[in-house]
Wavefront OBJ file of the C-alpha trace (Angstrom):
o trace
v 7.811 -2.247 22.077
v 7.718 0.119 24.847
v 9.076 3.117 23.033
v 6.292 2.455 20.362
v 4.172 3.130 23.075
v 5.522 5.793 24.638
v 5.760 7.451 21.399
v 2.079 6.856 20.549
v 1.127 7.954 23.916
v 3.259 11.261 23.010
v 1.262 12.084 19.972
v -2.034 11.765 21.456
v -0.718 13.826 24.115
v 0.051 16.320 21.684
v -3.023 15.984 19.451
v -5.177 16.517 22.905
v -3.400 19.728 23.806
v -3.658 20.850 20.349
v -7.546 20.564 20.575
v -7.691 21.939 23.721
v -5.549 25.057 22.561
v -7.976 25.534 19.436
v -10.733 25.432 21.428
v -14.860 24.979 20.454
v -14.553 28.247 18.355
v -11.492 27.500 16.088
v -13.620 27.382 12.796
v -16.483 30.024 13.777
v -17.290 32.668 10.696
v -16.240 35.429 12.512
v -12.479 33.940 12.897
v -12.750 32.679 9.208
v -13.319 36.141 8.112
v -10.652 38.000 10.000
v -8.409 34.923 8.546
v -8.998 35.590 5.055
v -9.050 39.671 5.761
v -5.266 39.298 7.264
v -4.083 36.803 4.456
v -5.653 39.639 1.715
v -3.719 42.250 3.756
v -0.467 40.634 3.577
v -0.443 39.779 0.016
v -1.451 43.077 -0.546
v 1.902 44.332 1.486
v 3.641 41.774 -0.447
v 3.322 43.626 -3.564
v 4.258 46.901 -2.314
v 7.284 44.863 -0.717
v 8.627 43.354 -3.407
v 8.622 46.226 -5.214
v 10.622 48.305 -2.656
v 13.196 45.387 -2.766
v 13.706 45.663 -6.599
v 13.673 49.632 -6.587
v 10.962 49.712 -8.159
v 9.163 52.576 -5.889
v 10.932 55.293 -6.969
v 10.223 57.131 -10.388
v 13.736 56.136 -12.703
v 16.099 58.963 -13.674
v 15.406 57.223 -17.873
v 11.441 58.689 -16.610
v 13.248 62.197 -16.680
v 11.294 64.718 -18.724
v 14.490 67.495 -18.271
v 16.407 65.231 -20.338
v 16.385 65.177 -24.107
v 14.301 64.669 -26.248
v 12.171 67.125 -24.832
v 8.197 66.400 -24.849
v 6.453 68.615 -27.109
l 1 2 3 4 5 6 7 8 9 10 11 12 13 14 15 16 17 18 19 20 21 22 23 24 25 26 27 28 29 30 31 32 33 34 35 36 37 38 39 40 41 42 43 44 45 46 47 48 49 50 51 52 53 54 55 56 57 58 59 60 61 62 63 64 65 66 67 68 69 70 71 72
């Protein structure tokens, strides 16, 4: 029973210090909008990530106009 209550007394002392880290302004517009600019950022960077992992940001030598069949 008393580590039930210990542990209970635990969380809420860890719920209370994560309010008081978040603070009054934790959901303002202004910190919503910075939110969703970083998120769009780094998908954004994702892309151009995953693509340097494949190999894919470099032109292929099969793109190669020098080899035959030469464009006409």
């Amino acid at each position: 029973m008393r580590n039930c209550w210990l542990t209970r007394l635990l969380c809420l002392v860890a719920v209370m210090g994560l309010m008081a880290s978040l603070g009054c302004n934790a959901f303002t517009a202004e910190r919503q909008r910075r939110r969703a600019l970083s998120i769009q950022k780094d998908l954004d960077h994702m892309v151009d990530d995953v693509d340097w992992a494949l190999g894919l940001d470099e032109p292929s030598t099969l793109q190669e106009e020098s080899f035959p069949p030469y464009p006409r």
